[in-house]
Every structure is written in C-alpha cells, then in structure tokens.
PDB file with SEQRES, HELIX, SHEET and CRYST1 records, atoms N, CA, C and O in Angstrom:
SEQRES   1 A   76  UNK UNK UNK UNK UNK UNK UNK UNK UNK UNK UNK UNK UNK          
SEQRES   2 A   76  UNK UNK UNK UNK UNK UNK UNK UNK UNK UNK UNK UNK UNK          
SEQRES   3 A   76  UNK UNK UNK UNK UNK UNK UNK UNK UNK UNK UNK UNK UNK          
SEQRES   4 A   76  UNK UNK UNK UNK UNK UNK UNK UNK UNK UNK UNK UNK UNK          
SEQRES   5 A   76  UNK UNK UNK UNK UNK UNK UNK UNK UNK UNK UNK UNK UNK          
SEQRES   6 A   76  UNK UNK UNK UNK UNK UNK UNK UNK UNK UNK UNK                  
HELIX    1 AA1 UNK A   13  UNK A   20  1                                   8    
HELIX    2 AA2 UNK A   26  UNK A   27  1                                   2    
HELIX    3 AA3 UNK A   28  UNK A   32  3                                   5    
HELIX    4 AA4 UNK A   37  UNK A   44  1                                   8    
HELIX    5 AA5 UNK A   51  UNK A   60  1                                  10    
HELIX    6 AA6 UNK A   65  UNK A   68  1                                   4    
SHEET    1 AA1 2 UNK A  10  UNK A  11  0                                        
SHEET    2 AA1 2 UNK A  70  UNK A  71 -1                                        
CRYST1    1.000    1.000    1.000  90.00  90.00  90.00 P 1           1          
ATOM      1  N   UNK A   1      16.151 -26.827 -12.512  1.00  0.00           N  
ATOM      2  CA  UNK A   1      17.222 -25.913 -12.848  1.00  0.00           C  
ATOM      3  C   UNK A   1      18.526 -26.457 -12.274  1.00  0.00           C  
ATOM      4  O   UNK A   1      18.683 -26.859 -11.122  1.00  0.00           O  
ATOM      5  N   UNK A   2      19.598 -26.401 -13.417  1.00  0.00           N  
ATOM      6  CA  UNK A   2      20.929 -26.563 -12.529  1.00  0.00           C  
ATOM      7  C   UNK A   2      21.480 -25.838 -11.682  1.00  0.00           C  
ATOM      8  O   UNK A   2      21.206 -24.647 -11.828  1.00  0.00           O  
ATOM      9  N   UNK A   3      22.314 -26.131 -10.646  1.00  0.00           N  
ATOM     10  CA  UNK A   3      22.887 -25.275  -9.934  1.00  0.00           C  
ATOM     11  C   UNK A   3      24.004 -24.414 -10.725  1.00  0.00           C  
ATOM     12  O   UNK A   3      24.378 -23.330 -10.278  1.00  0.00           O  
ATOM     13  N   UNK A   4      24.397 -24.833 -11.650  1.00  0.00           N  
ATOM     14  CA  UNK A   4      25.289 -23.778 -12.614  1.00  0.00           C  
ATOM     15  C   UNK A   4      25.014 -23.162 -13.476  1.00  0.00           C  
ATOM     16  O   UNK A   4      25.872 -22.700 -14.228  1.00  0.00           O  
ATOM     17  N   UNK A   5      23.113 -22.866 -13.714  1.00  0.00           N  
ATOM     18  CA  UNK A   5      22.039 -22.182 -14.245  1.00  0.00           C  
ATOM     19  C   UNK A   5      22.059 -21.043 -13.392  1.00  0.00           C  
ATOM     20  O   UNK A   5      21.969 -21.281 -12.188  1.00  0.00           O  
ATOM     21  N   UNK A   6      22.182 -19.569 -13.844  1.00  0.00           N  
ATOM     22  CA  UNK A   6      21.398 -18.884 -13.128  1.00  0.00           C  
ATOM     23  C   UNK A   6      20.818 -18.015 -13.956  1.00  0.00           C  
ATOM     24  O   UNK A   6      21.165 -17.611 -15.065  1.00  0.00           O  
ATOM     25  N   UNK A   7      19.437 -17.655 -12.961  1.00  0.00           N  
ATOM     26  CA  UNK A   7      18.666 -16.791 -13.738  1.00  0.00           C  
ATOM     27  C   UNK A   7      18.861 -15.272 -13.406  1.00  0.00           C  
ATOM     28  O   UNK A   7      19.130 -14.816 -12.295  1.00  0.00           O  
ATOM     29  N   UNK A   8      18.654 -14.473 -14.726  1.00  0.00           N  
ATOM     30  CA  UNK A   8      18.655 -12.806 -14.325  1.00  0.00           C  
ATOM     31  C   UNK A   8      17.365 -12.702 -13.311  1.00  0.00           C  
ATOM     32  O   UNK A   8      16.339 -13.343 -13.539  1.00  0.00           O  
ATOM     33  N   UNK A   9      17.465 -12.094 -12.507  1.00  0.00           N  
ATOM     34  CA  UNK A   9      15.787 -11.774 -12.013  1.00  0.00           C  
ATOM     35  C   UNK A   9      15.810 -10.537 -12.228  1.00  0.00           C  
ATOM     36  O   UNK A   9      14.742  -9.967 -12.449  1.00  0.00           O  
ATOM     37  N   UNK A  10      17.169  -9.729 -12.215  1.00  0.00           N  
ATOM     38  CA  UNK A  10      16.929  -7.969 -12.048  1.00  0.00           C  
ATOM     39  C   UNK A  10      17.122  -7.562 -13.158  1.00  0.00           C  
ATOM     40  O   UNK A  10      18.140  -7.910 -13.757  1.00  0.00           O  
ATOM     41  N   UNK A  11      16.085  -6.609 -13.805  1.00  0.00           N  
ATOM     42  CA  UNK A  11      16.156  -5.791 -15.222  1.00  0.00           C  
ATOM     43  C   UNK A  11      16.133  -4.803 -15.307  1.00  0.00           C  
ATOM     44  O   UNK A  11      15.211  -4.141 -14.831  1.00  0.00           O  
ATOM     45  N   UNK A  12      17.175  -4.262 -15.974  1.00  0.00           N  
ATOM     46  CA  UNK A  12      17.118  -2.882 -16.329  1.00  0.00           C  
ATOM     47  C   UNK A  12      16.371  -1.936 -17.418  1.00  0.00           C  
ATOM     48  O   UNK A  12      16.677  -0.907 -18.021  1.00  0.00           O  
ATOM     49  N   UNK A  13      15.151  -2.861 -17.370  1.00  0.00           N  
ATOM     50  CA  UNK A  13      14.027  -1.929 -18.473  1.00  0.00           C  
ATOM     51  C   UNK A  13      13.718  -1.168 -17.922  1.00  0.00           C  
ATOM     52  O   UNK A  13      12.957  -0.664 -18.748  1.00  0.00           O  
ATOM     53  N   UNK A  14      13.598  -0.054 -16.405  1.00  0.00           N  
ATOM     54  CA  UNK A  14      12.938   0.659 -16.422  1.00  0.00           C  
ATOM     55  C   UNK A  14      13.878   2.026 -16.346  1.00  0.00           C  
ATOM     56  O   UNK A  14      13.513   3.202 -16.344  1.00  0.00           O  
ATOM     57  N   UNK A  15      15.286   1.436 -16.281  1.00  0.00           N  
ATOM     58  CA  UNK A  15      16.643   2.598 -16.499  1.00  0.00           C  
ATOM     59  C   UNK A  15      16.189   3.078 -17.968  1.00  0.00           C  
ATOM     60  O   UNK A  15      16.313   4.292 -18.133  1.00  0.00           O  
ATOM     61  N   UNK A  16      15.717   2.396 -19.002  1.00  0.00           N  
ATOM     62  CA  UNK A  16      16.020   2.875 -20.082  1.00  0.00           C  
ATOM     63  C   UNK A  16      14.713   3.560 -20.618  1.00  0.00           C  
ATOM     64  O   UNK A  16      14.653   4.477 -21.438  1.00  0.00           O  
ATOM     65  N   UNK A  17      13.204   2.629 -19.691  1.00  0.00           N  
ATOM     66  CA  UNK A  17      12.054   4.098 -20.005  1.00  0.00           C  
ATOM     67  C   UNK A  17      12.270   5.288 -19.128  1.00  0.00           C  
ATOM     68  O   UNK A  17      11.466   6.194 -19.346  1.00  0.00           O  
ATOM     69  N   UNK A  18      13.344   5.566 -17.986  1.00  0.00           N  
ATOM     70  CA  UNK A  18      13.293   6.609 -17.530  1.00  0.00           C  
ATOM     71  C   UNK A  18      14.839   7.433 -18.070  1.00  0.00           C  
ATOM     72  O   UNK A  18      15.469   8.252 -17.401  1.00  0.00           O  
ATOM     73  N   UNK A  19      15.047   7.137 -18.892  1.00  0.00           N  
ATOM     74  CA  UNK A  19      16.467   7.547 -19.948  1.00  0.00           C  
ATOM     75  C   UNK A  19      15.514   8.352 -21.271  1.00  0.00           C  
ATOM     76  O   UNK A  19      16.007   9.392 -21.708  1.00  0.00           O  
ATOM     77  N   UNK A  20      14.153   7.862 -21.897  1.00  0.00           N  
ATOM     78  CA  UNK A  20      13.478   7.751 -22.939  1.00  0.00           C  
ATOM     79  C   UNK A  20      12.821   9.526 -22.258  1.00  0.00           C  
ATOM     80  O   UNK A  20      12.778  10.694 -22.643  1.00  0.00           O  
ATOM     81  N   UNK A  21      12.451   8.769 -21.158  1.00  0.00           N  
ATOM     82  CA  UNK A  21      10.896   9.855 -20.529  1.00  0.00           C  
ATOM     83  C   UNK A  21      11.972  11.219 -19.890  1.00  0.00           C  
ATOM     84  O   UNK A  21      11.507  12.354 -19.779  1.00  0.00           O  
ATOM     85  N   UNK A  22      13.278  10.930 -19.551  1.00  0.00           N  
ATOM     86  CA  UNK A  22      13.878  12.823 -19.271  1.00  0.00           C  
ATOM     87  C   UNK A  22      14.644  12.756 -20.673  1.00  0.00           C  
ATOM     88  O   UNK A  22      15.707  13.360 -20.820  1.00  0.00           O  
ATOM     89  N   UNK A  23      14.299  12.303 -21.289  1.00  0.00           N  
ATOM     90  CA  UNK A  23      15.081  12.708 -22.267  1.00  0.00           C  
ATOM     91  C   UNK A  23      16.880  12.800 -22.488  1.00  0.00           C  
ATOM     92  O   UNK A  23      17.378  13.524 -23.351  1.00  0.00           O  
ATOM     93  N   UNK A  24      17.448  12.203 -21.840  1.00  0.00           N  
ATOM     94  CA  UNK A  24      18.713  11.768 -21.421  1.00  0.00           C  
ATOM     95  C   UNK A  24      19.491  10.615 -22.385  1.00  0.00           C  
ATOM     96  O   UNK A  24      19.394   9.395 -22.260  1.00  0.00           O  
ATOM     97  N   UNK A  25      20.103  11.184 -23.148  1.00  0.00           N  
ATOM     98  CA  UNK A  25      20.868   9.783 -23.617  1.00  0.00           C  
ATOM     99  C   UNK A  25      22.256   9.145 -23.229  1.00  0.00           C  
ATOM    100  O   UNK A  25      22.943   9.657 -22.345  1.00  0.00           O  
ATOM    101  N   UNK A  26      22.622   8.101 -23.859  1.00  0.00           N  
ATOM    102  CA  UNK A  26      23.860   7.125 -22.465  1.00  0.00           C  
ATOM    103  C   UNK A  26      24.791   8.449 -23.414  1.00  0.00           C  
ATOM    104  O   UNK A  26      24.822   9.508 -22.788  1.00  0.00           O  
ATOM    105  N   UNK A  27      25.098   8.465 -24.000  1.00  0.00           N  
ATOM    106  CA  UNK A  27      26.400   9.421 -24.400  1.00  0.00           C  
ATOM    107  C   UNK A  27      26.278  11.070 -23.350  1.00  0.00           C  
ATOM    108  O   UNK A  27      27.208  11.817 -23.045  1.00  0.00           O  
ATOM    109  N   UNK A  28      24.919  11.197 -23.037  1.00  0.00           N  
ATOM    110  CA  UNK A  28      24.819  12.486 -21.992  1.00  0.00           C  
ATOM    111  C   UNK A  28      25.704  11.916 -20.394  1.00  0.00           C  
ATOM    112  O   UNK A  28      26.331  12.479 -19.497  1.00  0.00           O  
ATOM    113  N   UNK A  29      25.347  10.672 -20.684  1.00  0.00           N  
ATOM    114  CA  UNK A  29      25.372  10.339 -19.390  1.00  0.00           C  
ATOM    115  C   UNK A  29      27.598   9.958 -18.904  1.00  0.00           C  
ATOM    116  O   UNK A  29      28.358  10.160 -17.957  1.00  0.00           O  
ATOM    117  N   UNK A  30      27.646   9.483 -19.989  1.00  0.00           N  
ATOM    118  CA  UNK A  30      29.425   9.501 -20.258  1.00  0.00           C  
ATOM    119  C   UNK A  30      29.876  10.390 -20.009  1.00  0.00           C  
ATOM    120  O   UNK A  30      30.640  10.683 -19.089  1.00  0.00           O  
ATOM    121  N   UNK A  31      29.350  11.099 -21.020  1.00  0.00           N  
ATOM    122  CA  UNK A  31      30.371  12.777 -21.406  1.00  0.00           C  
ATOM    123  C   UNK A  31      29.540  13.630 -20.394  1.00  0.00           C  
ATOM    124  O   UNK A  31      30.304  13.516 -19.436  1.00  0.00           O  
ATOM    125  N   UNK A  32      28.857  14.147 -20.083  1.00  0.00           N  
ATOM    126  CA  UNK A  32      28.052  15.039 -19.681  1.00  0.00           C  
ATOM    127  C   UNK A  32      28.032  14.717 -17.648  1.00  0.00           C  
ATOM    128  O   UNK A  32      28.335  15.517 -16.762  1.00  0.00           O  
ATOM    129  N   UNK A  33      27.608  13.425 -17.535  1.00  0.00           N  
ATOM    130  CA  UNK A  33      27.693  13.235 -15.706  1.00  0.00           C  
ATOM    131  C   UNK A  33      28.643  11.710 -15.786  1.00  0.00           C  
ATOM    132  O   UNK A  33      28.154  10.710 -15.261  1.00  0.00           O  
ATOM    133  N   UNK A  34      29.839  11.635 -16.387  1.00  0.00           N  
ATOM    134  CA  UNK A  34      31.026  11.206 -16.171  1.00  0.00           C  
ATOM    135  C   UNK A  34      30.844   9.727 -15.617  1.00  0.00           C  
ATOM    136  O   UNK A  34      31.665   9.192 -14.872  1.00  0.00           O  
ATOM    137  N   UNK A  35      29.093   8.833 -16.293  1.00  0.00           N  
ATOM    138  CA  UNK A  35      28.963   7.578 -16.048  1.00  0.00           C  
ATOM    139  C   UNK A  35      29.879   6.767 -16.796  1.00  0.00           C  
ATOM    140  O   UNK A  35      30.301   7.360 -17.788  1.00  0.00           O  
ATOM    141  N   UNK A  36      30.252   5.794 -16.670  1.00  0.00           N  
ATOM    142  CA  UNK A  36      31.367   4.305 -17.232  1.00  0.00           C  
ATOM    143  C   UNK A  36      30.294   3.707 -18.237  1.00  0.00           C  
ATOM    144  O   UNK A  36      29.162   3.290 -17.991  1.00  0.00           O  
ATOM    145  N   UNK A  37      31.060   3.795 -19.585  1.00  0.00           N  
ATOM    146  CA  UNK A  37      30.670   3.269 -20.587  1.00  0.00           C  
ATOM    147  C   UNK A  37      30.963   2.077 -20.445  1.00  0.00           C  
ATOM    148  O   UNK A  37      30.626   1.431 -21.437  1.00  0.00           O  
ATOM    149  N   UNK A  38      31.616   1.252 -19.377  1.00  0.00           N  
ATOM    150  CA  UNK A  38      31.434   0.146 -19.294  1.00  0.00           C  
ATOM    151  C   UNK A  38      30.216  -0.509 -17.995  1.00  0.00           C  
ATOM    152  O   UNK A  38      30.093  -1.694 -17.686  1.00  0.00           O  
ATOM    153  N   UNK A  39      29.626   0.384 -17.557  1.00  0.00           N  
ATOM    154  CA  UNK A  39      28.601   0.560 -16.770  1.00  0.00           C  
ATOM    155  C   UNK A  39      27.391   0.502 -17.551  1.00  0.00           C  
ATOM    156  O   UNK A  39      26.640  -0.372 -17.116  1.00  0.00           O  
ATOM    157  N   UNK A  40      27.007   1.020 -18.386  1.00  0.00           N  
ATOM    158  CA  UNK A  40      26.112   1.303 -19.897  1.00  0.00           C  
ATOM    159  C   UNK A  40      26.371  -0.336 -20.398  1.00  0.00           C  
ATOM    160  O   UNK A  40      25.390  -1.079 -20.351  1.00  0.00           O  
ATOM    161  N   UNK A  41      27.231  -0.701 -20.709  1.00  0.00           N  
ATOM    162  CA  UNK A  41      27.784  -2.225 -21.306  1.00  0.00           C  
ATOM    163  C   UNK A  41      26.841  -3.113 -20.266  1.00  0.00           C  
ATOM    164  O   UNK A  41      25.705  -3.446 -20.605  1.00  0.00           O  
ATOM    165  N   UNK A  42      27.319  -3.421 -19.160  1.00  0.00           N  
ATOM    166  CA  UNK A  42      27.103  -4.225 -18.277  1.00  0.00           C  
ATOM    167  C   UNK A  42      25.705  -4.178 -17.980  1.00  0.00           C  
ATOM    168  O   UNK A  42      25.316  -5.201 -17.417  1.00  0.00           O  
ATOM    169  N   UNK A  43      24.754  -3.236 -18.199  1.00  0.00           N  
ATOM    170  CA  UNK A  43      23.512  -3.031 -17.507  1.00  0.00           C  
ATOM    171  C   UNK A  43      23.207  -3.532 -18.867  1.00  0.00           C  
ATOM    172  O   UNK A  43      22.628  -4.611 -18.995  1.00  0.00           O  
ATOM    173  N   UNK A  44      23.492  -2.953 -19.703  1.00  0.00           N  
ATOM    174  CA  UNK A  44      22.645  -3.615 -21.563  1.00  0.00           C  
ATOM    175  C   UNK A  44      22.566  -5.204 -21.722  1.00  0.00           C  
ATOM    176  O   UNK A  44      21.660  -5.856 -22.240  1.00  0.00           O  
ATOM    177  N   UNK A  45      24.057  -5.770 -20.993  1.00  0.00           N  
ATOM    178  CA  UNK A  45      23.645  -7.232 -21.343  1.00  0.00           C  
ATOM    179  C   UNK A  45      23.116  -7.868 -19.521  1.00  0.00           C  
ATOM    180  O   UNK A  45      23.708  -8.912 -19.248  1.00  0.00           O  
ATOM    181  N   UNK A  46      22.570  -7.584 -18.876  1.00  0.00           N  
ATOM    182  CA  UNK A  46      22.035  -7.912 -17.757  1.00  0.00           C  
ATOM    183  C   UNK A  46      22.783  -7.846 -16.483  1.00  0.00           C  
ATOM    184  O   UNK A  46      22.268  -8.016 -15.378  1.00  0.00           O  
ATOM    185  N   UNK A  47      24.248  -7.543 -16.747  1.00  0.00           N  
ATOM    186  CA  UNK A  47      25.118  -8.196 -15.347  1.00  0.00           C  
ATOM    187  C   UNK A  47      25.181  -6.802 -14.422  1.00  0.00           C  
ATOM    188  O   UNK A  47      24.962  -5.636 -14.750  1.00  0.00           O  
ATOM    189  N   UNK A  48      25.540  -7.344 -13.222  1.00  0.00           N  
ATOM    190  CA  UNK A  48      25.480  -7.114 -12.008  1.00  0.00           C  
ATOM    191  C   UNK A  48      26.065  -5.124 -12.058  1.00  0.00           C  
ATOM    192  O   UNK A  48      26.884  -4.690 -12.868  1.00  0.00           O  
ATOM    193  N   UNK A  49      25.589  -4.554 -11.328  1.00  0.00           N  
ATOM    194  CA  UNK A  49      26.114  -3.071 -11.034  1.00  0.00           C  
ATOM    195  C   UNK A  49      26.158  -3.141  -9.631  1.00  0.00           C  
ATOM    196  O   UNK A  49      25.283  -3.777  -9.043  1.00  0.00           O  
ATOM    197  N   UNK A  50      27.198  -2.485  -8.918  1.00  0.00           N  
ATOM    198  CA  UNK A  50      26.935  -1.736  -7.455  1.00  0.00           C  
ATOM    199  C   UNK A  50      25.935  -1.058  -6.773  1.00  0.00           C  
ATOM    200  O   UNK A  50      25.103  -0.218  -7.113  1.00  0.00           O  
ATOM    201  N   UNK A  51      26.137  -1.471  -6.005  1.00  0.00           N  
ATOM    202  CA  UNK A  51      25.032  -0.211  -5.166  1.00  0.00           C  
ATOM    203  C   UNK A  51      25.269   1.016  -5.448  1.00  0.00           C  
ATOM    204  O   UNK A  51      24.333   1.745  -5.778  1.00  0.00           O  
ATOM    205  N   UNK A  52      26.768   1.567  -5.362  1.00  0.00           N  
ATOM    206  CA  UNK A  52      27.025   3.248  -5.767  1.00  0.00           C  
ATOM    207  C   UNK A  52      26.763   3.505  -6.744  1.00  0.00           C  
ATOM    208  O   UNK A  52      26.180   4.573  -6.930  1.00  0.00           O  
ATOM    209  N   UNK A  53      27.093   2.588  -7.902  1.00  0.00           N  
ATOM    210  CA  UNK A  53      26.123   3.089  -9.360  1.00  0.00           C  
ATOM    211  C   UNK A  53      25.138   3.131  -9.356  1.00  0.00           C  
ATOM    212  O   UNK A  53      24.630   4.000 -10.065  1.00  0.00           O  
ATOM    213  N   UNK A  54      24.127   2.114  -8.462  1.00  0.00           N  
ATOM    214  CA  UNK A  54      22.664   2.561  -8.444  1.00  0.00           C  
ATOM    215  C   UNK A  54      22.284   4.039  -7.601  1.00  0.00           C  
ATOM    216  O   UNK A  54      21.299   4.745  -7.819  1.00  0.00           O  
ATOM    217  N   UNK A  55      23.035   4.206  -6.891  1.00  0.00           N  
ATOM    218  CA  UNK A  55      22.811   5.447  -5.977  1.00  0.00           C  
ATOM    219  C   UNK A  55      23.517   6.539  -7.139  1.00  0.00           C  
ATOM    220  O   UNK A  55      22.775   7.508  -7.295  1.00  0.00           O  
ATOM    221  N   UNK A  56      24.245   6.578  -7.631  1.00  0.00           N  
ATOM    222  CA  UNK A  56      24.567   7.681  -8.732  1.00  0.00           C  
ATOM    223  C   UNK A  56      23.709   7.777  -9.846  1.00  0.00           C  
ATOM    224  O   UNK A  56      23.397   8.902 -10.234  1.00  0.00           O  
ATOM    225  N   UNK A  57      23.318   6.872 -10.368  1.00  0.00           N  
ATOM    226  CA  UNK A  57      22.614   6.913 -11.437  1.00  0.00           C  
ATOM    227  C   UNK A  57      20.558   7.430 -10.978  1.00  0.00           C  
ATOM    228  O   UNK A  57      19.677   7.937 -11.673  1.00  0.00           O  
ATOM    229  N   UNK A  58      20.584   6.971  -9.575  1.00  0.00           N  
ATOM    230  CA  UNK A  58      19.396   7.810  -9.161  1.00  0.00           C  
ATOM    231  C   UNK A  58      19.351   9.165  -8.632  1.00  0.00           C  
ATOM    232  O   UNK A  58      18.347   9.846  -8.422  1.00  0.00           O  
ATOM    233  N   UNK A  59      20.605   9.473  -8.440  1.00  0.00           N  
ATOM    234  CA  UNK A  59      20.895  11.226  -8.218  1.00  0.00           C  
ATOM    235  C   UNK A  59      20.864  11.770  -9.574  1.00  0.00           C  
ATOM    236  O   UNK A  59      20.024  12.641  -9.800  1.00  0.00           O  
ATOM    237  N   UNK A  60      21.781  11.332 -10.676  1.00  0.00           N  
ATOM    238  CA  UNK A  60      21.780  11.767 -11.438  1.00  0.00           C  
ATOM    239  C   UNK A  60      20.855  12.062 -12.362  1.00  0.00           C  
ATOM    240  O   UNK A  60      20.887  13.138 -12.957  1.00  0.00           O  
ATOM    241  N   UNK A  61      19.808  11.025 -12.616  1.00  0.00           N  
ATOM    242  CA  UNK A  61      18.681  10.902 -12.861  1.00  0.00           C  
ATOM    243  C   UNK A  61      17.840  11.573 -12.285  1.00  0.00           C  
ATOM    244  O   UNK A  61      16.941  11.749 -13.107  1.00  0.00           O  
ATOM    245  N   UNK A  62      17.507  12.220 -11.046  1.00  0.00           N  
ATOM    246  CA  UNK A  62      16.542  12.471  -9.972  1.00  0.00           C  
ATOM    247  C   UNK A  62      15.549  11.114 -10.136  1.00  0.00           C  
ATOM    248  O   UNK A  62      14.536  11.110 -10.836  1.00  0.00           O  
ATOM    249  N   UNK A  63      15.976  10.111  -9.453  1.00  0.00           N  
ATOM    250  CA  UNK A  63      14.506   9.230  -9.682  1.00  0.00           C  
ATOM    251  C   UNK A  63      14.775   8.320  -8.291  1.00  0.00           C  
ATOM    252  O   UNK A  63      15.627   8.527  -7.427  1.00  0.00           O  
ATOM    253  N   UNK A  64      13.913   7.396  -8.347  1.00  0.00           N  
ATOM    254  CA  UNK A  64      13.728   6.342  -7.681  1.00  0.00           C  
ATOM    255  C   UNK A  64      14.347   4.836  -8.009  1.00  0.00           C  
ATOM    256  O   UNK A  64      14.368   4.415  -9.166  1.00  0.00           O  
ATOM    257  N   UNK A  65      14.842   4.074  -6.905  1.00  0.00           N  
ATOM    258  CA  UNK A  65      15.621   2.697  -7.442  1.00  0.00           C  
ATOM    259  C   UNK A  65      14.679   2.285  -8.317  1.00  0.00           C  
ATOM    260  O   UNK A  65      14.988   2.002  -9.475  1.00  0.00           O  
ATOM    261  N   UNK A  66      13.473   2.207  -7.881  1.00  0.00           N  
ATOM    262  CA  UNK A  66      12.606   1.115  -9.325  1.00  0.00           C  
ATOM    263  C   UNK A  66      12.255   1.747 -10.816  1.00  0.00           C  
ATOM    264  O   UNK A  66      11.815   1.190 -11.822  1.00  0.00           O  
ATOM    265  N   UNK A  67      12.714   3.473 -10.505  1.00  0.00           N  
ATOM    266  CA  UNK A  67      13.270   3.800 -12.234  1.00  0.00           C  
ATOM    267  C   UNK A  67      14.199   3.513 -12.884  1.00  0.00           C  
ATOM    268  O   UNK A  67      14.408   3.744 -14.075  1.00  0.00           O  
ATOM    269  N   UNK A  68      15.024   2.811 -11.882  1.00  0.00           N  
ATOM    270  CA  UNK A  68      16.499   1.814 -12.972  1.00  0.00           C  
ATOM    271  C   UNK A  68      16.560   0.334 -12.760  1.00  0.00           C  
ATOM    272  O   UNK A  68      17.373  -0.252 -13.474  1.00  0.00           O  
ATOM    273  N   UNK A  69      15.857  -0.391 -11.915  1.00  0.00           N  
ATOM    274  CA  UNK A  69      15.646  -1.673 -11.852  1.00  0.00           C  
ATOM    275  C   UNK A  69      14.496  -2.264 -11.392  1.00  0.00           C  
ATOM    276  O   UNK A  69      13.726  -1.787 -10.558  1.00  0.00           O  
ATOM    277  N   UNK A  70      14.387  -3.491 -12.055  1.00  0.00           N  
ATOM    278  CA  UNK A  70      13.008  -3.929 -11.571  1.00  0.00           C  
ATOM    279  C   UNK A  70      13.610  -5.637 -11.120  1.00  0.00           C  
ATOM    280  O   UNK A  70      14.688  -6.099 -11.495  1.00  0.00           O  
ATOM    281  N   UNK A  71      12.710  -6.275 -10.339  1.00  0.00           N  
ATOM    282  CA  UNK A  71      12.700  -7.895 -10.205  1.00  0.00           C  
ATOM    283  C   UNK A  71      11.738  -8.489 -10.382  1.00  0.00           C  
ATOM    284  O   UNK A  71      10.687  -8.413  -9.747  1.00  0.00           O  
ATOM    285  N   UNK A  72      12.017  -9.209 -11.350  1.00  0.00           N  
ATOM    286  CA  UNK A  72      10.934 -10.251 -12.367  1.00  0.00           C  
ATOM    287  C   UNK A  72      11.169 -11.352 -11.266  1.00  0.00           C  
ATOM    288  O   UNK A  72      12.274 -11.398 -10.725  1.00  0.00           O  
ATOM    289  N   UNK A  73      10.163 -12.258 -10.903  1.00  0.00           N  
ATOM    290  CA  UNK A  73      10.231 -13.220  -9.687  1.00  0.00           C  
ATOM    291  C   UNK A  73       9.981 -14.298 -11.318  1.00  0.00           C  
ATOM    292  O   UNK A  73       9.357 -14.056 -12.351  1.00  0.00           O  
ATOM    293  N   UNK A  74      10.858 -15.581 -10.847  1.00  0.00           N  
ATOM    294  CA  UNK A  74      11.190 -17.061 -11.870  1.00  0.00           C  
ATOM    295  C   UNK A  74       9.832 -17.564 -11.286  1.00  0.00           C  
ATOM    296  O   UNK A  74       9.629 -17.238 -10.116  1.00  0.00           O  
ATOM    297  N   UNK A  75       9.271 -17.995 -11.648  1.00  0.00           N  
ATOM    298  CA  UNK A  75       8.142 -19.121 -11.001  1.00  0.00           C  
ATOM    299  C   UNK A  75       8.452 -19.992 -11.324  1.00  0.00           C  
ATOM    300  O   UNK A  75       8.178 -20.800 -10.437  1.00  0.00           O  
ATOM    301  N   UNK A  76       9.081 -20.644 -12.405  1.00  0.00           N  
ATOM    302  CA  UNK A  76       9.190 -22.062 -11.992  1.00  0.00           C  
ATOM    303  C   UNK A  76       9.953 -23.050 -11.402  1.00  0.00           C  
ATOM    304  O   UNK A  76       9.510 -24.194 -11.301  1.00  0.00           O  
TER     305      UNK A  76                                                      
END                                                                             
C-alpha cells in the first residue's frame, strides 16, 4: 500500500440498519432533531464525523456507538 493510499476502516452500515430498525428517516433527522445534511453527506460517502456527532446521533437515536459505526480491520 502507498503511503498516499488510505483505507476506510470505519463504516457506517450499522447507522443506517439502526435508521431502518427505529424507523427514522435522514429527512426526520434534519428537520425533526436539527442533524447537518451535510453530516448525512459525509457519513454516505465514508468521511470522517466528530466525536459530538457521534455522541448526538447516539442520544438521538437512543443507541450504542456500534449502532452507527463499525471497524472493518484491512488484512492485507
């Protein structure tokens, strides 16, 4: 791997089965608990969020960090 390669390791598939499973959609989450549609953007194509968005988005949610992110480990 190059050093100007980097890999995602953190995914946000499990923000969106626990978006599916309360029944919550991103437009609830805009309009309704006043999340950044450019927050919604950024998590859809992989890049980086804050810690306070992760801590808001698990209040808001009632859930746990590993209901909005997971880490896929690279093996090779």
């Amino acid at each position: 791997m190059l050093c100007a390669e980097v890999k995602k390791l953190i995914r946000y598939t499990p923000f969106y089965r626990t978006l599916c499973k309360k029944d919550i959609t991103e437009y609830q989450l805009i309009f309704k608990h006043g999340i950044s549609a450019n927050i919604l953007h950024r998590m859809k194509h992989g890049q980086n969020i804050t810690m306070k968005t992760l801590d808001t988005l698990c209040f808001v949610l009632d859930c746990n960090v590993s209901d909005i992110i997971e880490y896929v480990k690279d093996d090779e």
